[in-house]
C-alpha positions as CSV (number, residue, x, y, z in Angstrom):
1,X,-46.8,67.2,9.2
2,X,-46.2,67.6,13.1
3,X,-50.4,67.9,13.8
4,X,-49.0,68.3,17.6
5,X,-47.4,71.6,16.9
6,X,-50.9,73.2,15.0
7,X,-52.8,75.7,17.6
8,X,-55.8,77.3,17.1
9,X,-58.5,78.7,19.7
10,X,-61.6,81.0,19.3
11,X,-60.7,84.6,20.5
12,X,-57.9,86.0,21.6
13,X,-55.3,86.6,19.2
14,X,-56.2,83.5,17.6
15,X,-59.8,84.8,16.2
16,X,-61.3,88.3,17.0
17,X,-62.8,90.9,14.9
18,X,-60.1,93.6,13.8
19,X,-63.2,96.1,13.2
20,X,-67.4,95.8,12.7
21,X,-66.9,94.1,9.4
22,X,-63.8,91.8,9.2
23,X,-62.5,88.6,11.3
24,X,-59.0,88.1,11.7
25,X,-58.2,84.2,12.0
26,X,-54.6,82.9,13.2
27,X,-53.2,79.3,12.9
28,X,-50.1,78.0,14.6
29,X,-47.9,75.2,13.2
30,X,-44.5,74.3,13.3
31,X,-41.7,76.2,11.8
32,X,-41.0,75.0,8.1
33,X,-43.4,72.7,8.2
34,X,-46.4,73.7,6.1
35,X,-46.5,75.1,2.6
36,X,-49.9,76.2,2.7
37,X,-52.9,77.3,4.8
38,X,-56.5,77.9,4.3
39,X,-59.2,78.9,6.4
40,X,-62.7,77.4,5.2
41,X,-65.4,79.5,6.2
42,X,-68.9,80.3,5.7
43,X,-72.0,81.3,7.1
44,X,-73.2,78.7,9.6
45,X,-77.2,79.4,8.1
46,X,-75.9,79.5,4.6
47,X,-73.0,77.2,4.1
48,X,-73.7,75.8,0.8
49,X,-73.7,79.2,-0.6
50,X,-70.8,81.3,1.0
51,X,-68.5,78.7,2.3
52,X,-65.0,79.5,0.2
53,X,-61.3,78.6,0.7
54,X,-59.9,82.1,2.1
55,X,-55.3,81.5,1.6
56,X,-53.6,82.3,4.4
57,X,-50.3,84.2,4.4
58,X,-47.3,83.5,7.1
59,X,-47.5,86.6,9.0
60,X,-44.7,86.2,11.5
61,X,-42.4,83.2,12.9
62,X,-40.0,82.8,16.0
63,X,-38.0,80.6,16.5
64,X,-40.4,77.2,17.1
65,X,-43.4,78.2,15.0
66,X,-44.9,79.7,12.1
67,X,-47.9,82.1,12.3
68,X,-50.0,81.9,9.7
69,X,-53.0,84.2,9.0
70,X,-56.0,85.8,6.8
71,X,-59.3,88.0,7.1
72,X,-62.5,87.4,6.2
73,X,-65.5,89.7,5.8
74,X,-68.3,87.8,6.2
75,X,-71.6,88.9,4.8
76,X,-74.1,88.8,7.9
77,X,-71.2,89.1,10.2
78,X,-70.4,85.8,11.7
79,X,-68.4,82.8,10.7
80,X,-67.8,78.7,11.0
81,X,-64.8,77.9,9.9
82,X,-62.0,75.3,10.0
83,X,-58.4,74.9,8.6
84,X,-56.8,73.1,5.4
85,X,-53.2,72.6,5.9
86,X,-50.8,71.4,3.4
87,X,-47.1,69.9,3.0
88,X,-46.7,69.6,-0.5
89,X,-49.2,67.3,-1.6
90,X,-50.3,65.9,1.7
91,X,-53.8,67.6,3.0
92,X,-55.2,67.4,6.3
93,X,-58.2,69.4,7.5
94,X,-58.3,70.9,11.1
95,X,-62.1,71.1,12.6
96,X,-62.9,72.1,16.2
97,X,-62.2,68.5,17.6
98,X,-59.8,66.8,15.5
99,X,-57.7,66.8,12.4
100,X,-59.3,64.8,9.4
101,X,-57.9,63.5,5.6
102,X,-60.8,64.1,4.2
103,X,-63.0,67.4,3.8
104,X,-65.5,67.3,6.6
105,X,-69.0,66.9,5.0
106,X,-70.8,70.1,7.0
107,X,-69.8,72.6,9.0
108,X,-71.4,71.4,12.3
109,X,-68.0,70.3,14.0
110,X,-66.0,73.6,12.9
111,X,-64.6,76.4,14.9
112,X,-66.8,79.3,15.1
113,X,-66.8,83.1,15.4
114,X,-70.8,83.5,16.8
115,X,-71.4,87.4,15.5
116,X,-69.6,90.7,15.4
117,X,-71.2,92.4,18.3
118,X,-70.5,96.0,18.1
119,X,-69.9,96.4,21.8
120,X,-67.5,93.8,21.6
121,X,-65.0,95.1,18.8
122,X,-61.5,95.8,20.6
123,X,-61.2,99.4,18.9
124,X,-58.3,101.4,20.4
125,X,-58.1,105.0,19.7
126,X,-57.2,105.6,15.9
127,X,-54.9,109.1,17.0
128,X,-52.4,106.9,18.7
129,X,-51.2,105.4,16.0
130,X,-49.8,108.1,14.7
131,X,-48.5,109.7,18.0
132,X,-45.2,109.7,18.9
133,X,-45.0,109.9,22.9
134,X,-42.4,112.3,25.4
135,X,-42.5,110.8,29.3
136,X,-41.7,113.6,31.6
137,X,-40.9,113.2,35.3
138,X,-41.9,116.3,36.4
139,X,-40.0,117.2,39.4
140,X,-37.1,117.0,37.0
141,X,-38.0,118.5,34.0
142,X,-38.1,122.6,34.6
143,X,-38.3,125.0,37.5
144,X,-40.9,127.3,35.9
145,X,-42.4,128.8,39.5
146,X,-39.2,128.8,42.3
147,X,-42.2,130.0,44.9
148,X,-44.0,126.9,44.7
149,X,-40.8,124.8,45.1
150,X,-40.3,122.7,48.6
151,X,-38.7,124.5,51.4
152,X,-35.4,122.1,51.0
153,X,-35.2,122.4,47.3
154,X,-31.5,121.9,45.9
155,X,-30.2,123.8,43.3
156,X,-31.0,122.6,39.6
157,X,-28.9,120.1,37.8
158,X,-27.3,118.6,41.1
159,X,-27.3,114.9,41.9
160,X,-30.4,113.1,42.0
161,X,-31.4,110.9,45.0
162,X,-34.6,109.1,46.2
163,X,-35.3,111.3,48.7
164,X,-33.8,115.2,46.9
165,X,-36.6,117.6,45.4
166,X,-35.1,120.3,42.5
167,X,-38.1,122.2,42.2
168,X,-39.4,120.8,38.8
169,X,-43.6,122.0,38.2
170,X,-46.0,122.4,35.4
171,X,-45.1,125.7,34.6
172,X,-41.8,124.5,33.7
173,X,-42.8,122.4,31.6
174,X,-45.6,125.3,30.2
175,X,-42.4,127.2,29.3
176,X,-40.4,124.8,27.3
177,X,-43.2,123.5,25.0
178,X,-41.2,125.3,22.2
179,X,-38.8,122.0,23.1
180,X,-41.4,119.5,22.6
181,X,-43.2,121.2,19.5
182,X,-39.8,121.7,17.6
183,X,-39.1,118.1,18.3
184,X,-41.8,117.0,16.7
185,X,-43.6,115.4,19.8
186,X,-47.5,114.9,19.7
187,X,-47.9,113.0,23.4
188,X,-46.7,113.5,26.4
189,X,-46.9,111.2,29.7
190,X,-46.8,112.4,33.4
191,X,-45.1,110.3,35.7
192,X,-47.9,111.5,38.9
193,X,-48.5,115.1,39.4
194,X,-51.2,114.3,42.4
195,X,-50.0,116.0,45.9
196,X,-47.9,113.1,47.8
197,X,-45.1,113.5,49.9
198,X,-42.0,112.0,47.7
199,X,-40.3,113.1,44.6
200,X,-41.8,110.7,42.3
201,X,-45.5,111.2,43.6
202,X,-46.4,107.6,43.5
203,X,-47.3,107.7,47.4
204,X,-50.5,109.7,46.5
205,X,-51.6,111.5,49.5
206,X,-54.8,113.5,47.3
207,X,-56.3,111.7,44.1
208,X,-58.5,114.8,43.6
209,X,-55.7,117.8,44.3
210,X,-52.5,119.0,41.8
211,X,-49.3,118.9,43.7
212,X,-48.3,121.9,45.6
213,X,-45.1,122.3,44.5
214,X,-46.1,121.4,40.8
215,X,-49.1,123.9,40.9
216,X,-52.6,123.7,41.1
217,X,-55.6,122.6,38.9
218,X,-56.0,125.9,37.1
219,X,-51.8,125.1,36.4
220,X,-53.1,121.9,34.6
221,X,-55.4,123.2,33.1
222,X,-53.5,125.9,30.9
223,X,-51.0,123.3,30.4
224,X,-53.4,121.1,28.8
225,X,-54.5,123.5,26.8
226,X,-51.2,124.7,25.7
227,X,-50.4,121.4,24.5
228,X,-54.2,120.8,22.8
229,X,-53.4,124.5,20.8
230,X,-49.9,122.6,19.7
231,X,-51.3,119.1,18.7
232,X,-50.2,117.3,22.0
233,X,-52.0,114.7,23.7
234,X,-51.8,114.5,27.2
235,X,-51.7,111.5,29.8
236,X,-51.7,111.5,33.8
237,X,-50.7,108.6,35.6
238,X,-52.9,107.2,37.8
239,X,-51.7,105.1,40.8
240,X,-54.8,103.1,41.5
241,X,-53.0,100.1,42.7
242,X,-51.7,101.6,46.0
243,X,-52.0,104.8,47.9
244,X,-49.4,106.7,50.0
245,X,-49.0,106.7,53.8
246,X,-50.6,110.1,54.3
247,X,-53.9,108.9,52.4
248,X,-56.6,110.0,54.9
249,X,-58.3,106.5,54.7
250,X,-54.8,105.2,55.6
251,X,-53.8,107.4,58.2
252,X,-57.4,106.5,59.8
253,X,-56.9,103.4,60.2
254,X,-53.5,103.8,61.6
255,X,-55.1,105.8,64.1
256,X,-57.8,103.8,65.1
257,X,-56.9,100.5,64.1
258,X,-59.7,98.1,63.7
259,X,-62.2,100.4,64.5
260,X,-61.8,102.3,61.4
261,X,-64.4,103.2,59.1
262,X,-61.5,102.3,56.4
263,X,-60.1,99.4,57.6
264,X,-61.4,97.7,54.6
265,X,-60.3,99.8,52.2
266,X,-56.6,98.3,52.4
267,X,-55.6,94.3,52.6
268,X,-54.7,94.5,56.8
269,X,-53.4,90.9,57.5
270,X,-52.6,91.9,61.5
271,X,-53.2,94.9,64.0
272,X,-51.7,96.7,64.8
273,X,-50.1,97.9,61.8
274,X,-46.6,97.9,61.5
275,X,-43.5,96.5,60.2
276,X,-41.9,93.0,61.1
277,X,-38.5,91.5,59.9
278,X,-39.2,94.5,56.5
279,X,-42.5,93.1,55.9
280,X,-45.5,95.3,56.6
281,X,-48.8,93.5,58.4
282,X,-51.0,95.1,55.7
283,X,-50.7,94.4,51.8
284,X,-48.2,96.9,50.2
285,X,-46.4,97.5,46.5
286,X,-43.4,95.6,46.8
287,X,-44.1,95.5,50.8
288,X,-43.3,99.4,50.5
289,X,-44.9,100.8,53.8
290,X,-45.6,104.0,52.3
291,X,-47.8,102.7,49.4
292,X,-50.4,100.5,51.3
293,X,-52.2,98.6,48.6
294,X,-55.9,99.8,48.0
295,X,-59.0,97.1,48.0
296,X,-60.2,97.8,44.6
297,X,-63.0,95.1,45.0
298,X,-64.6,97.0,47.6
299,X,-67.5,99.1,46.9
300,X,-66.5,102.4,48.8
301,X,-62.7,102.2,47.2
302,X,-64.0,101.3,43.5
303,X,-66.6,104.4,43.3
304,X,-63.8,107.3,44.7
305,X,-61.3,105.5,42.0
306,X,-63.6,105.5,39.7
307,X,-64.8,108.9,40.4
308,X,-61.2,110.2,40.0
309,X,-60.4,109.2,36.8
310,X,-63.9,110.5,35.7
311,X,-62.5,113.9,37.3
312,X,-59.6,114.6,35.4
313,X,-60.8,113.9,32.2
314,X,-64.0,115.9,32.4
315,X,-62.1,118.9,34.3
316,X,-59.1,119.4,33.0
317,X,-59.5,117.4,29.7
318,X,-56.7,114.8,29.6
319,X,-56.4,112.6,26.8
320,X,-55.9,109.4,28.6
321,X,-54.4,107.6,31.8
322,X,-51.4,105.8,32.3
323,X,-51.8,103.1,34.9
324,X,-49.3,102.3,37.6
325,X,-48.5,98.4,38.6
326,X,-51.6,97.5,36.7
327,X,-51.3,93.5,36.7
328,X,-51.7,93.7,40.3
329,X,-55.3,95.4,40.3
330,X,-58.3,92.8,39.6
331,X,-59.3,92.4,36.3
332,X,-63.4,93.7,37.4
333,X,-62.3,97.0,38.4
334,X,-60.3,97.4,35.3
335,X,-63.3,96.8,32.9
336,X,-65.4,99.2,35.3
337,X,-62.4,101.6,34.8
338,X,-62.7,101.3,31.0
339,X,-66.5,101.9,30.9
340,X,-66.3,105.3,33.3
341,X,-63.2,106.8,31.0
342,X,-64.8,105.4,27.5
343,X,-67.9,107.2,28.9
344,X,-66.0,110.4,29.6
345,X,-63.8,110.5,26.3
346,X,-64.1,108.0,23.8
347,X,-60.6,108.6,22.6
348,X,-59.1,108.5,25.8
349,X,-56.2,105.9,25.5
350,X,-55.6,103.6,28.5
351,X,-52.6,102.3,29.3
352,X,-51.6,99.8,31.4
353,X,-48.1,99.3,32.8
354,X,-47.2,95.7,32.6
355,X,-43.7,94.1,32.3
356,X,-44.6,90.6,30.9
357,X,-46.7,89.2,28.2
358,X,-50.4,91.2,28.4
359,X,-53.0,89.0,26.6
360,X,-55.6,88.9,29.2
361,X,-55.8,93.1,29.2
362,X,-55.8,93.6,25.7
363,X,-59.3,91.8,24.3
364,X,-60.8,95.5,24.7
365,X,-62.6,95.5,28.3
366,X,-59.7,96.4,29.9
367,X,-56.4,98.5,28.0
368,X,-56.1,100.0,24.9
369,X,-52.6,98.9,25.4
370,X,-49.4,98.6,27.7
371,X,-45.7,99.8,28.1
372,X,-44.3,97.4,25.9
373,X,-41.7,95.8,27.7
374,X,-41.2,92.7,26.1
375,X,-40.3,95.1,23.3
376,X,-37.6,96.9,25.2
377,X,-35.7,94.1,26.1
378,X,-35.6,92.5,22.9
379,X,-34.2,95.9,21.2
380,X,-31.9,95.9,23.8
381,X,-30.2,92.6,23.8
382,X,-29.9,92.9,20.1
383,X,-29.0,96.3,19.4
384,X,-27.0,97.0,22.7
385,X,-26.2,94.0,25.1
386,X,-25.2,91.6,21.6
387,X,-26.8,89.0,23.8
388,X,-29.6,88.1,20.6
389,X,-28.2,87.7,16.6
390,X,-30.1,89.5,14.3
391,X,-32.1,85.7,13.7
392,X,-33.0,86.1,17.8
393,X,-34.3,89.1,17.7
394,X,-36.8,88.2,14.5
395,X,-38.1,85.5,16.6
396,X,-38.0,88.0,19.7
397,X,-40.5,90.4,17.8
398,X,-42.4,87.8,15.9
399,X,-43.4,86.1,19.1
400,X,-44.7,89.1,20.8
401,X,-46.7,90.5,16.9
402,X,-48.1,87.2,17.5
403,X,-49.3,87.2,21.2
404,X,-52.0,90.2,20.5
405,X,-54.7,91.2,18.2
406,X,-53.2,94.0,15.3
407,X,-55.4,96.3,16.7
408,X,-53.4,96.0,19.9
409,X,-49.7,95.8,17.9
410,X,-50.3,99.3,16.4
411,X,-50.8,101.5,19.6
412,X,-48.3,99.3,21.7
413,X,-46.4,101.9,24.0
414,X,-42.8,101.2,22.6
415,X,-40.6,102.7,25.0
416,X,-36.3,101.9,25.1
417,X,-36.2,103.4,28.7
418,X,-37.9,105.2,31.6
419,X,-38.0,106.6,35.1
420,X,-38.0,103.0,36.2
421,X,-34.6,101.8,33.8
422,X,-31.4,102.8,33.1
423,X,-31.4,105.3,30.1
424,X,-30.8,104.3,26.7
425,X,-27.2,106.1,26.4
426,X,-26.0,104.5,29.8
427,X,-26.8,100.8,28.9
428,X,-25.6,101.9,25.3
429,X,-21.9,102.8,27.3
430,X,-22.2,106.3,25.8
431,X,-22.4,105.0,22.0
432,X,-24.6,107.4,20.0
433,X,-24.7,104.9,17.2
434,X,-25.3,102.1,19.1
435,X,-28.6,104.3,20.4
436,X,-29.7,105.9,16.9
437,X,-29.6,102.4,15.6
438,X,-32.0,101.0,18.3
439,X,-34.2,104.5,18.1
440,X,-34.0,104.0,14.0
441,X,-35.9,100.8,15.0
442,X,-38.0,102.0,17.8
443,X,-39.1,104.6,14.9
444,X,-39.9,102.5,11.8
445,X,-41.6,99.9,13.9
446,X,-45.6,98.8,14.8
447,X,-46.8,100.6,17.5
448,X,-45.9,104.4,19.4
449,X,-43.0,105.6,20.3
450,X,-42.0,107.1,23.3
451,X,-39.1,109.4,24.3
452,X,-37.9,109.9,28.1
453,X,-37.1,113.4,28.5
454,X,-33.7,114.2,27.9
455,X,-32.9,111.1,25.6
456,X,-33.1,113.7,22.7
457,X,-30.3,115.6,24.0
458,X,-27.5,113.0,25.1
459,X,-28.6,112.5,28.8
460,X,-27.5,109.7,30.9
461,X,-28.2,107.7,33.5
462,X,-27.9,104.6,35.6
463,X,-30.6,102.9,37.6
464,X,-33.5,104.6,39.9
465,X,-32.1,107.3,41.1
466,X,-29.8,108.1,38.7
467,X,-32.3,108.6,35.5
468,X,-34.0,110.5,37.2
469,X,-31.6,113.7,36.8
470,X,-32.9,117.0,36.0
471,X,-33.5,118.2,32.3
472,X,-30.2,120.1,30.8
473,X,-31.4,123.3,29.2
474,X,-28.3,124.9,28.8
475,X,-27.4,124.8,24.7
476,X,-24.0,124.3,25.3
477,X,-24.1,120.9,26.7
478,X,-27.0,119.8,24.6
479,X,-26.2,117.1,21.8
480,X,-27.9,118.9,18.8
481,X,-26.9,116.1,16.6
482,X,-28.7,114.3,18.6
483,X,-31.6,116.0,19.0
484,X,-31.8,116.2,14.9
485,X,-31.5,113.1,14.7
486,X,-34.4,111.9,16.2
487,X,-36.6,114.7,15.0
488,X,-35.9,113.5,11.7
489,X,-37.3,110.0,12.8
490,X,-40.2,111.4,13.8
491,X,-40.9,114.1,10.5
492,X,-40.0,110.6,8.0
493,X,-42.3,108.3,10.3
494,X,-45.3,111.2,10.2
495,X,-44.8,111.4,6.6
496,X,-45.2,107.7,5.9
497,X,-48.3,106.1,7.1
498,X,-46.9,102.8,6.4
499,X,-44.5,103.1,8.9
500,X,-47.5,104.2,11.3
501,X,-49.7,101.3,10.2
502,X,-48.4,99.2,7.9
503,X,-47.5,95.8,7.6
504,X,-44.2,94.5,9.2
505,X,-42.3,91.9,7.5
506,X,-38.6,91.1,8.1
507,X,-36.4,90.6,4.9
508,X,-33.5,89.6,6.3
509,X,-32.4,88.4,9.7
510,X,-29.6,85.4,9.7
511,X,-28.4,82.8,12.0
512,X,-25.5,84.9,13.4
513,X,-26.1,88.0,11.7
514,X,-25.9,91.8,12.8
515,X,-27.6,93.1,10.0
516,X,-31.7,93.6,9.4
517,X,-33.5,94.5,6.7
518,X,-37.7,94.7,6.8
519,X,-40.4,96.1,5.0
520,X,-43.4,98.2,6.2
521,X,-46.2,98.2,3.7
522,X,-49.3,100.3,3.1
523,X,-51.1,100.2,-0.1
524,X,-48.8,102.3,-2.5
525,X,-46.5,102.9,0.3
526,X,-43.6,100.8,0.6
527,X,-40.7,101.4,3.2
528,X,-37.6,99.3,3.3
529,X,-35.4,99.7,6.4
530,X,-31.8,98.0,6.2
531,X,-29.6,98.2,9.9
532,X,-25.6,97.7,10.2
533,X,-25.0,97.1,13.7
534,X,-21.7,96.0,12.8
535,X,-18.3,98.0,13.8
536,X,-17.5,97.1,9.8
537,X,-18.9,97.7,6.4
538,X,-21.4,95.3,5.4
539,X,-23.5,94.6,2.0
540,X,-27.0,94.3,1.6
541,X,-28.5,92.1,-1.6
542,X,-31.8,91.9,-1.3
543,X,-35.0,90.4,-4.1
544,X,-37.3,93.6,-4.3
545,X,-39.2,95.1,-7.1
546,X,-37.6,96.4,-9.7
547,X,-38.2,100.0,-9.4
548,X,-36.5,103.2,-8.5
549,X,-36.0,103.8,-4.7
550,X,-34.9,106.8,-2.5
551,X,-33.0,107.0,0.6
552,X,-35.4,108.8,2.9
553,X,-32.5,110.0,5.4
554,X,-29.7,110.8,2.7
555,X,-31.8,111.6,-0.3
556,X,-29.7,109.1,-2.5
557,X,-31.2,108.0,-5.6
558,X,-31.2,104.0,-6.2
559,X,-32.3,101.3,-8.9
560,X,-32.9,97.9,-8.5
561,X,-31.8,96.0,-11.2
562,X,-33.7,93.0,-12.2
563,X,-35.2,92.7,-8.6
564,X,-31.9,93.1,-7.3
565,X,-31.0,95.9,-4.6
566,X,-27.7,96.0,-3.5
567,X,-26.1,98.3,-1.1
568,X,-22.9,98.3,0.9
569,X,-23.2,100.0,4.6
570,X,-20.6,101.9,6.9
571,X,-20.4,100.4,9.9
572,X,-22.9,101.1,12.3
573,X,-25.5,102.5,9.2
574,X,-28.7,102.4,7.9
575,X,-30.6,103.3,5.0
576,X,-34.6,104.4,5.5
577,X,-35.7,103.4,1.6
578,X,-38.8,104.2,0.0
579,X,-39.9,102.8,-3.3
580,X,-41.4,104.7,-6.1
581,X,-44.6,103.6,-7.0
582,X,-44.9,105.6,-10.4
């Protein structure tokens, strides 16, 4: 037994409370190498009485370690507890401060989990688990009001560059709902719609004012409320980490320098400010010197942010915020952040953009949850790139289901590309299959799905500028098939809450394999999803009850024959199965 590979640690992802009655516990431990796991826990001021032996189940693995895990309910709502770990016969227990042979004779040296305190229970918003997102960019996505459009707008459908408008507004978008509501969509996400001076908005000259050329606030508001009248959610972004250039605290204290009022609002190494060797003397995003970074930790900055995000929710009734370069903002004004939206809308959902691994946001002061990069890219090099086997990606997606708390896993923004990447069909070379197989798995997975506009309909794109083209709404060059295709992913996953919420367990992922097979389980609701991402036909034999099954997407009719499933796959297919339970 390698004791030197066995992790545990209150809180966290380790040991948090999933809801106001039950404690999830994790254990770590080296691939292979245990049998069996138990948590022994019990009431601190009761032990005799409630302590039990609660088995653990291997949840998820990568490719060094096992993840093992159980749940406990305890009866007055806190726990001690240590671990029981077994190789065959051997038996070692695990307390807070060492690992023991024999069972330790009270539970003063255990782990513990000190009391459910309401206030403290990570609970994201229970709607987002079952919504399935849209991102729209909206100075590309329709031109619903020409009169509103910039003075040098180009004509739609030309060639995007950083510094081209086309006229795209909110009334555009007002008049292709119809799009969005036949698709199936239930979210959408604004890229910024406050008024700044670029294309992309994230230079925000006027927290507290709608775009011009996108409309006003009376604009937002019907377009809220159009989408609330269809079932669609609705997030802004909010660009807290930096301003723009034409920010009147900024343009202040470029005026007056150090004798600004706002000096302190910003992170000013040197006066005068200016740019040497392509570096800016005042803090910047990614030493942009239109997007001077904003001094969240100071008093004046914190209450106008604050303020704004209060605004929008209370005037125009947004659903939630989307928050731009949010690792870079401190971790205080975050938890303020949470407490002034919370207050505002309980059900708002924060999101948090962050490209890397997220722990320290998600323990429920901060996000509800973030754009799930670490997601992307694993999709990606599997199902496109070929740079992972179908064993690397398991271990790609078990790593990251075992880095957060569940609560966190189901509302993860799951997203394949953006305004920020190349699109899916680009990277994919122009192969639909290649795409519908890494959408199929974008679909059927934990967590909520997002499209970026246009995906649905066989656009493409290269890097920033080039995904950012304007929307095709002419039929004719629209891919239908397409656009079918993945609003049949989204009526099978609304129709199946175990896809939505269930458990995820892989079935099938070899050393050098391109084919997956994994369950999704809910109660009576049992989903098995087998993936060919081979140019070749390719068998599936997999140990499952024995029971009738249908194939969700074809309708096919199947039997499993003495817990034996068998099914033989074109090349580049897939099979959506669903068990019946009677």
């Amino acid at each position: 037994m390698l004791l030197e590979a066995v992790y545990h640690r209150p809180r966290l992802n380790w040991s948090y409370a999933y809801d106001h009655n039950t404690i999830h516990l994790r254990l770590r431990a080296k691939k292979g190498d245990l049998t069996e796991v138990f948590a022994w826990a019990g009431d601190k001021y009761a032990w005799d009485t409630t302590k039990e032996l609660i088995p653990m189940t291997l949840f998820t693995s990568d490719a060094m370690f096992d993840y093992w895990e159980c749940e406990s309910v305890p009866l007055y709502r806190r726990l001690k507890y240590g671990f029981l770990l077994q190789q065959g016969q051997e038996r070692i227990w695990m307390t807070e401060s060492d690992f023991q042979k024999e069972r330790p004779a009270n539970p003063n040296r255990l782990f513990e989990f000190p009391y459910i305190s309401r206030g403290d229970v990570f609970t994201p918003p229970a709607w987002v688990k079952d919504a399935v997102f849209y991102q729209i960019f909206p100075e590309r996505f329709a031109n619903g009001n020409p009169g509103i459009s910039p003075a040098n707008v180009e004509p739609w459908g030309g060639t995007p560059r950083p510094d081209n408008f086309f006229g795209g507004d909110l009334q555009g978008v007002i008049d292709h709902l119809d799009h969005l509501t036949e698709l199936g969509i239930t979210g959408i996400y604004f890229t910024p719609v406050f008024t700044a001076t670029t294309n992309h908005k994230y230079d925000t000259e006027d927290y507290m004012q709608v775009d011009p050329h996108f409309g006003d606030v009376d604009t937002l508001k019907r377009l809220v409320d159009a989408c609330h009248e269809r079932g669609i959610r609705v997030l802004l972004d909010a660009v807290f980490n930096h301003a723009g250039r034409t920010f009147a605290p900024f343009v202040d204290v470029l005026e007056k320098g150090e004798d600004s009022e706002y000096k302190n609002w910003f992170h000013i190494r040197e006066y005068p400010l200016q740019v040497v060797n392509n570096i800016p003397t005042y803090d910047a995003f990614a030493f942009e010197p239109l997007m001077p970074k904003l001094n969240t930790e100071h008093p004046e900055v914190k209450e106008y942010l604050l303020k704004v995000a209060e605004y929008w929710i209370k005037e125009v009734g947004i659903d939630g915020w989307r928050l731009d370069v949010a690792n870079e903002v401190d971790h205080e004004f975050w938890r303020d952040f949470r407490k002034v939206v919370k207050r505002a809308n309980p059900e708002a959902y924060i999101l948090g953009e962050i490209w890397h691994e997220s722990a320290p946001w998600l323990e429920g002061d901060k996000f509800d949850a973030v754009m799930n990069y670490p997601f992307t890219d694993a999709v990606l090099d599997f199902f496109v790139y070929g740079t992972l086997d179908a064993e690397g990606f398991a271990h790609s997606i078990g790593r990251q289901l075992s880095r957060y708390p569940l609560q966190a896993s189901e509302v993860a923004f799951n997203l394949l590309d953006s305004h920020d990447t190349a699109r899916l069909l680009t990277v994919a070379e122009g192969d639909k299959n290649v795409m519908k197989l890494a959408a199929l798995f974008q679909f059927t997975f934990m967590g909520t799905p997002c499209i970026y506009y246009g995906d649905e309909i066989g656009m493409d794109g290269g890097g920033d500028p080039d995904c950012r083209k304007c929307m095709e709404w002419d039929p004719e060059r629209q891919d239908r098939d397409l656009f079918n295709f993945y609003r049949k992913l989204i009526e099978i996953r609304g129709s199946h809450p175990a896809l939505r919420t269930g458990r995820f367990t892989f079935l099938e992922a070899g050393a050098g394999g391109s084919k997956l097979a994994y369950e999704r389980s809910l109660d009576d609701d049992l989903i098995i999803v087998l993936i060919n991402t081979e140019e070749t036909v390719q068998t599936f034999r997999l140990d499952v009850q024995e029971r009738n099954w249908e194939n969700l997407w074809t309708g096919e009719a199947l039997h499993a024959e003495r817990g034996k499933l068998s099914l033989r796959l074109p090349a580049y297919g897939f099979a959506v199965l669903q068990a019946n339970m009677s």
